[in-house]
DRENPA-3360 file (N, C-alpha, C; in nm, 2 decimals, always signed):
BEGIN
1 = XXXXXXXX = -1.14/-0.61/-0.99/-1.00/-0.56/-0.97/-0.94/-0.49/-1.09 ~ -0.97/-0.55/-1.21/-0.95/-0.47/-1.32/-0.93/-0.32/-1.30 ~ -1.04/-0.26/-1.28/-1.05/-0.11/-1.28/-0.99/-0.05/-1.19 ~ -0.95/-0.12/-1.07/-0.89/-0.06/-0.94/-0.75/-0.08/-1.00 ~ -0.62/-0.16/-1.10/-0.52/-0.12/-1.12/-0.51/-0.09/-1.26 ~ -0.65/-0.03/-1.32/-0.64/+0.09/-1.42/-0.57/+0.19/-1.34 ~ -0.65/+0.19/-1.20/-0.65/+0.33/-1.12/-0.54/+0.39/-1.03 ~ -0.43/+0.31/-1.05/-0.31/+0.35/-1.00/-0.22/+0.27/-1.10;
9 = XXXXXXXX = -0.09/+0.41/-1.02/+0.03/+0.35/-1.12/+0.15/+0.34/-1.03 ~ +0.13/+0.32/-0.89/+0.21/+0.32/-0.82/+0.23/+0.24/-0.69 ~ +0.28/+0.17/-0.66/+0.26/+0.12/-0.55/+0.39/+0.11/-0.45 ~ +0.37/+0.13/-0.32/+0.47/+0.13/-0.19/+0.46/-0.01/-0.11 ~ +0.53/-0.10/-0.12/+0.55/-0.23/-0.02/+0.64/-0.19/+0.09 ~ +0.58/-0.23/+0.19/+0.69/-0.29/+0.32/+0.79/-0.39/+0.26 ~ +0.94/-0.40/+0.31/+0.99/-0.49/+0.27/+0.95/-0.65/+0.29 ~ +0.90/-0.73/+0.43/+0.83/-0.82/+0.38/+0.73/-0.86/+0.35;
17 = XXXXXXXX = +0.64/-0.81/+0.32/+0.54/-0.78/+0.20/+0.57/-0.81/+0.05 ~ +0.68/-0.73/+0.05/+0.75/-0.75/-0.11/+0.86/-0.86/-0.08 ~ +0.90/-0.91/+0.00/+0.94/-1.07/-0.02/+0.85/-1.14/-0.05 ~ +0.75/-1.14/+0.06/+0.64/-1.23/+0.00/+0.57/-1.26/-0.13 ~ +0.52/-1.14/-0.15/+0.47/-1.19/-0.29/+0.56/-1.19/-0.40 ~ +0.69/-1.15/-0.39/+0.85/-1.17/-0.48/+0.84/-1.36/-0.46 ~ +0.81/-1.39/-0.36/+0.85/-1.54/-0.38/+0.71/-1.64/-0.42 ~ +0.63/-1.54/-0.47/+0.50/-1.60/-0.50/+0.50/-1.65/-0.69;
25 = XXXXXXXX = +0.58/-1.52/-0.71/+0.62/-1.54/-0.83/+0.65/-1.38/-0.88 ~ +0.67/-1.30/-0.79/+0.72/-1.15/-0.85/+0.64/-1.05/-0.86 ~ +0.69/-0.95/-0.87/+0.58/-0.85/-0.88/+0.62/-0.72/-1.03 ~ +0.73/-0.75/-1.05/+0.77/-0.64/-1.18/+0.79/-0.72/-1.25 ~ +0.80/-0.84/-1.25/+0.83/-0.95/-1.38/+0.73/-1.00/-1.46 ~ +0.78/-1.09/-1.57/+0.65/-1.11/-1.66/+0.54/-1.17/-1.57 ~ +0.45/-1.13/-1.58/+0.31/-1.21/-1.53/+0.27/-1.09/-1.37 ~ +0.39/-1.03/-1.31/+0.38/-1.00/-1.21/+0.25/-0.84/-1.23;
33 = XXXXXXXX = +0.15/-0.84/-1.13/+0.09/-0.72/-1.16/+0.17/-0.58/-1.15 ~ +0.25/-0.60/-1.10/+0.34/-0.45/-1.08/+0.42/-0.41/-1.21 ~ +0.40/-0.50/-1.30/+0.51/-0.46/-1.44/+0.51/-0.35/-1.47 ~ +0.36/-0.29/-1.46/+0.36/-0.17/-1.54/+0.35/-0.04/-1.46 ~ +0.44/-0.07/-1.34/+0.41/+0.03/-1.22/+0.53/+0.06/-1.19 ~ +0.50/+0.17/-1.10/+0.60/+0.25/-1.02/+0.62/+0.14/-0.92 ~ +0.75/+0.06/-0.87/+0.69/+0.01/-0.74/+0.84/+0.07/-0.65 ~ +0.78/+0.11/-0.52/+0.89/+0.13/-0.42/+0.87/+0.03/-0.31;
41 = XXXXXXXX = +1.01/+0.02/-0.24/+1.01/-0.09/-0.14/+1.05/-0.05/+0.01 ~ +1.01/+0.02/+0.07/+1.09/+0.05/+0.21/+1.15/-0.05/+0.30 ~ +1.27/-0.04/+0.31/+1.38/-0.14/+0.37/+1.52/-0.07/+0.40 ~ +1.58/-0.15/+0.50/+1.69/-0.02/+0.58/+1.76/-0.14/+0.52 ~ +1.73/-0.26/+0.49/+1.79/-0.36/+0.42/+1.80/-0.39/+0.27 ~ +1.83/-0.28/+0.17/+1.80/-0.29/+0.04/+1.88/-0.47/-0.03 ~ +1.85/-0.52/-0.17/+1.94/-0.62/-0.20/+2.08/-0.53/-0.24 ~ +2.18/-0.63/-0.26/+2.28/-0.63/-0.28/+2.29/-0.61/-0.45;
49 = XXXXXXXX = +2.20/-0.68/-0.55/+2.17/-0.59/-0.62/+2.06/-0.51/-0.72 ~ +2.03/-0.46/-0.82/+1.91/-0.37/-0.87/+1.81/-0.46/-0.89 ~ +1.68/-0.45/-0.89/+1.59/-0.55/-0.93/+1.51/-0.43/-1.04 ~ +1.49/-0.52/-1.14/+1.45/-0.47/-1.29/+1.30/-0.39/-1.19 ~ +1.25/-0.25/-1.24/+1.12/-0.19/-1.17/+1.09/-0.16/-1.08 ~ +1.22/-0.23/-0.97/+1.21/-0.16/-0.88/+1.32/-0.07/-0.74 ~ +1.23/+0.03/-0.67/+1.31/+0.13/-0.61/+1.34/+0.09/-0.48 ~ +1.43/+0.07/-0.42/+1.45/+0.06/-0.30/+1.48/+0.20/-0.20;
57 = XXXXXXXX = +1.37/+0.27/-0.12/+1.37/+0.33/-0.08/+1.39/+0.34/+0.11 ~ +1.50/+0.43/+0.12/+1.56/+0.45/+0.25/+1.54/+0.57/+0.33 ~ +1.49/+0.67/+0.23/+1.46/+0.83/+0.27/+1.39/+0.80/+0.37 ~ +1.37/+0.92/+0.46/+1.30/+0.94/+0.55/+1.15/+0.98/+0.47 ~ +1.04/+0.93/+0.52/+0.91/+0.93/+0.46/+0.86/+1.03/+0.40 ~ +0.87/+1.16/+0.49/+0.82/+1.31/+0.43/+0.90/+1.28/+0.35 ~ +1.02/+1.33/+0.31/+1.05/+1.38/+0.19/+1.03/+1.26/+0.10 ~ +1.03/+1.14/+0.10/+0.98/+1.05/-0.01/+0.85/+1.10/-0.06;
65 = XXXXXXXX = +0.72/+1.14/+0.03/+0.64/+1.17/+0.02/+0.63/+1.26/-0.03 ~ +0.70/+1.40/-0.02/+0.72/+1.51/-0.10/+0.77/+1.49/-0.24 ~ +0.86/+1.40/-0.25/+0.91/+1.36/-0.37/+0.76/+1.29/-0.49 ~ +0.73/+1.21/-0.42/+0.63/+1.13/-0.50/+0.51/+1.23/-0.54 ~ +0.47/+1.30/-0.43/+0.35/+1.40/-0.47/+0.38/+1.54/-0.62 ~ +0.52/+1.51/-0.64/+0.55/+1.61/-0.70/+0.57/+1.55/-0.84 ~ +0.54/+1.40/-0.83/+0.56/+1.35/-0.97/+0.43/+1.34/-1.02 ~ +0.36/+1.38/-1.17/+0.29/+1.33/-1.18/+0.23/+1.19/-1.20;
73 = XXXXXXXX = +0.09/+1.13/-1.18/+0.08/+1.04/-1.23/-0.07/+1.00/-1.16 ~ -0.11/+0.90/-1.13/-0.26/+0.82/-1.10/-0.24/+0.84/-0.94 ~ -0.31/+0.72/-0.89/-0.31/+0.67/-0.73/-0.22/+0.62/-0.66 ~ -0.24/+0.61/-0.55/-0.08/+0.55/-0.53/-0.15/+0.40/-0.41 ~ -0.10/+0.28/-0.49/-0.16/+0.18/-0.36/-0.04/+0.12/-0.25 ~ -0.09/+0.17/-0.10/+0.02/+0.11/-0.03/+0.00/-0.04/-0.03 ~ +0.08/-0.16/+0.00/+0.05/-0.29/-0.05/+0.11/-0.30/+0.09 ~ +0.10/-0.28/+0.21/+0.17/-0.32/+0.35/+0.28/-0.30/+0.34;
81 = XXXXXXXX = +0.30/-0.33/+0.48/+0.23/-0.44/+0.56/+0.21/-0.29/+0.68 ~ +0.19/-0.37/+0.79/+0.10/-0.28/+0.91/+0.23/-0.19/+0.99 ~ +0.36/-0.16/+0.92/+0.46/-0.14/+0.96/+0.48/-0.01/+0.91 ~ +0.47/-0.01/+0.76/+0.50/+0.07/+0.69/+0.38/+0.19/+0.66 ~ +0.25/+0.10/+0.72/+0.10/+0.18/+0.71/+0.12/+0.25/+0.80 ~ +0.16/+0.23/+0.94/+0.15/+0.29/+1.08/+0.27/+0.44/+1.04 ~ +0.36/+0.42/+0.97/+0.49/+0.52/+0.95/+0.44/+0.60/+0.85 ~ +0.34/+0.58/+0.76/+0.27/+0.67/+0.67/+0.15/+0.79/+0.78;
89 = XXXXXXXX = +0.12/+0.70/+0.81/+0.02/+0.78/+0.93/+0.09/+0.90/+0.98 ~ +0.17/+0.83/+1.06/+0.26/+0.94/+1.17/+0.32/+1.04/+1.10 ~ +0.33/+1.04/+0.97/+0.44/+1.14/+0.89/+0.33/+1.22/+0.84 ~ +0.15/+1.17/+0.88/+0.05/+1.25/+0.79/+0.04/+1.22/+0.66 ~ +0.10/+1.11/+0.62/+0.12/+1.13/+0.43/+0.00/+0.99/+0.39 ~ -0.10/+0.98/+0.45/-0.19/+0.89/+0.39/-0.32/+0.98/+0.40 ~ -0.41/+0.99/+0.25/-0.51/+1.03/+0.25/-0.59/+0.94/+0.24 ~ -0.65/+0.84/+0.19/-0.73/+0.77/+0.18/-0.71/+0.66/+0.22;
97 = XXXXXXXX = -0.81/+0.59/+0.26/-0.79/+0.41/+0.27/-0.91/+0.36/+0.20 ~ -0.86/+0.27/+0.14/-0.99/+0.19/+0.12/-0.99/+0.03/+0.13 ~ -1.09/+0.01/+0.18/-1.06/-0.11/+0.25/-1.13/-0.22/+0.22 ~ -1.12/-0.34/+0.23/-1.21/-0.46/+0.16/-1.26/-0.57/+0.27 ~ -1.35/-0.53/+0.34/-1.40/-0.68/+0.41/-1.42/-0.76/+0.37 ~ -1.37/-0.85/+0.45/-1.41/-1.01/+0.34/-1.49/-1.06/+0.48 ~ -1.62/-1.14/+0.40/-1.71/-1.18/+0.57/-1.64/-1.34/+0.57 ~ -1.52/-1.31/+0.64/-1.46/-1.44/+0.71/-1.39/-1.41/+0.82;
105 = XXXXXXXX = -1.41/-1.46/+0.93/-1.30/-1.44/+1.05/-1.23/-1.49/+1.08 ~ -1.11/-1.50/+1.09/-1.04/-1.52/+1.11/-0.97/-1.51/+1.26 ~ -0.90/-1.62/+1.29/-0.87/-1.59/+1.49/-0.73/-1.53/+1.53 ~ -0.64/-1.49/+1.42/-0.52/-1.42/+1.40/-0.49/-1.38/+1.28 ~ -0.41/-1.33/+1.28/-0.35/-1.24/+1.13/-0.25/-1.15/+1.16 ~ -0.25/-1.06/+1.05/-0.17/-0.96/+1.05/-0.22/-0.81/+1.07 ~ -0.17/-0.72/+1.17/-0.31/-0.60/+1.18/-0.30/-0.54/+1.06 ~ -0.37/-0.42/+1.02/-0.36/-0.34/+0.93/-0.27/-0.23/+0.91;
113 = XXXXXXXX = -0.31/-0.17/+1.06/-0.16/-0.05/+1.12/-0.13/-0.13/+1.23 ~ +0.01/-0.10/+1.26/+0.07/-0.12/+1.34/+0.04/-0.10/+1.48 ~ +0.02/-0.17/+1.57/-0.01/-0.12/+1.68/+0.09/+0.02/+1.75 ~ +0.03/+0.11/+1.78/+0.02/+0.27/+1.87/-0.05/+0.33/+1.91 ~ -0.02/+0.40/+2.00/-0.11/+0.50/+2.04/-0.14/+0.60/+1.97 ~ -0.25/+0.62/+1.86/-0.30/+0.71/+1.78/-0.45/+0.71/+1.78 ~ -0.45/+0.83/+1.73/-0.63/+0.82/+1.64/-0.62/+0.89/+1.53 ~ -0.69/+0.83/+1.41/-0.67/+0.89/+1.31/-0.82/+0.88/+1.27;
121 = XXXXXXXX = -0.88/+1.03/+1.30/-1.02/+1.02/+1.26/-1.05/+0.99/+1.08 ~ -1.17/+0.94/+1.04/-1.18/+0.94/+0.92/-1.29/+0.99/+0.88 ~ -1.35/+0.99/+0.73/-1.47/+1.02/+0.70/-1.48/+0.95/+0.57 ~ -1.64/+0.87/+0.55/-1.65/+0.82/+0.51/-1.71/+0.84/+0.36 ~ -1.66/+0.85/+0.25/-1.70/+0.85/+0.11/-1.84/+0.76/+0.03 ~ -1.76/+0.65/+0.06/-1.85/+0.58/-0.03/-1.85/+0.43/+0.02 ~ -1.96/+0.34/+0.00/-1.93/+0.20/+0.06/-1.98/+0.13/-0.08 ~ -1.90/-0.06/-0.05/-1.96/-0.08/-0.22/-2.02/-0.24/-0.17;
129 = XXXXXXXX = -2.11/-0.29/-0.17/-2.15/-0.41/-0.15/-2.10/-0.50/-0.29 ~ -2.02/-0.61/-0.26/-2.05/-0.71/-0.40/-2.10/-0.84/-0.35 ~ -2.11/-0.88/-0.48/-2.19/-1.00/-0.47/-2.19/-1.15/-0.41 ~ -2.03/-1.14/-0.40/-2.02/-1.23/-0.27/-1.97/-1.20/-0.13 ~ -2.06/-1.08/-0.09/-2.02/-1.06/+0.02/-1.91/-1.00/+0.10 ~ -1.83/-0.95/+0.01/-1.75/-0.83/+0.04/-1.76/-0.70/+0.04 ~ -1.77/-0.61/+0.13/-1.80/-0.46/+0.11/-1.62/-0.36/+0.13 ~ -1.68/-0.29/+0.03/-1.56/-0.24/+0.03/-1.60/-0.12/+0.11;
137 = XXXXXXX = -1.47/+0.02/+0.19/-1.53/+0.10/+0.25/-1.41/+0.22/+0.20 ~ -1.49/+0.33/+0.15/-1.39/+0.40/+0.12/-1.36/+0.53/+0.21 ~ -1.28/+0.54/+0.29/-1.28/+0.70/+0.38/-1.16/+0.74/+0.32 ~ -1.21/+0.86/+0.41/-1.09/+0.98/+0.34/-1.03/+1.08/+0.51 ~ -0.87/+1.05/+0.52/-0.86/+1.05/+0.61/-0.90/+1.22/+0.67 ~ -0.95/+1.25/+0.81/-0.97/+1.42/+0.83/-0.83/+1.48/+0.88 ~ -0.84/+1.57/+0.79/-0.70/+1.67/+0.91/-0.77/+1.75/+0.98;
% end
């Protein structure tokens, strides 16, 4: 994981997503991995008040998306949840996924995207086997 948040400097949470791991122990605070990041939060519910690193964002998505592409900087990691993945989609503003199986099954969860009626063809880059059996899969979405 090291090198993967060399590899960005940005990250977008669903708002409960970013409760969640806010109450795990933070995500811009000392110890939190996001300290040294860009972090945005999409919520029609921002707090009441500023939280030190981070943005609470309300825009409508294109132009957030326009906004962000225009700043420079590294990668940008969406961190969920399957709400805010499905609203990236539909606006067209997600180019890549990359994804991490883990060989466990699980009999419920959380989806990835949001359930709808879509297709979002992909194409596949690069795949990574590690050593305990996680494969990672990298596609790149097709327009």
């Amino acid at each position: 994981m090291p090198a993967f948040f060399r590899s960005i400097d940005t990250v977008l949470w669903g708002r409960r997503t970013y409760d969640e791991a806010k109450g795990r122990g933070g995500i811009a605070g000392p110890g939190g991995f996001g300290r040294k990041m860009k972090n945005y939060v999409f919520s029609t519910r921002p707090p009441a008040s500023d939280e030190p690193g981070v943005e609470f964002v309300r825009e409508p998505i294109p132009d957030f998306a326009r906004r962000l592409r225009a700043t420079p900087g590294k990668h940008v990691w969406m961190m969920g949840g399957a709400g805010i993945i499905g609203s990236f989609l539909d606006a067209g503003e997600i180019d890549e996924f990359v994804v991490h199986v883990i060989p466990t099954f699980i009999g419920e969860g959380i989806p990835l995207v949001r359930p709808r009626r879509r297709s979002v063809p992909l194409e596949l880059r690069s795949t990574r086997r590690f050593p305990d059996g996680v494969v990672r899969l990298h596609y790149r979405v097709a327009r």
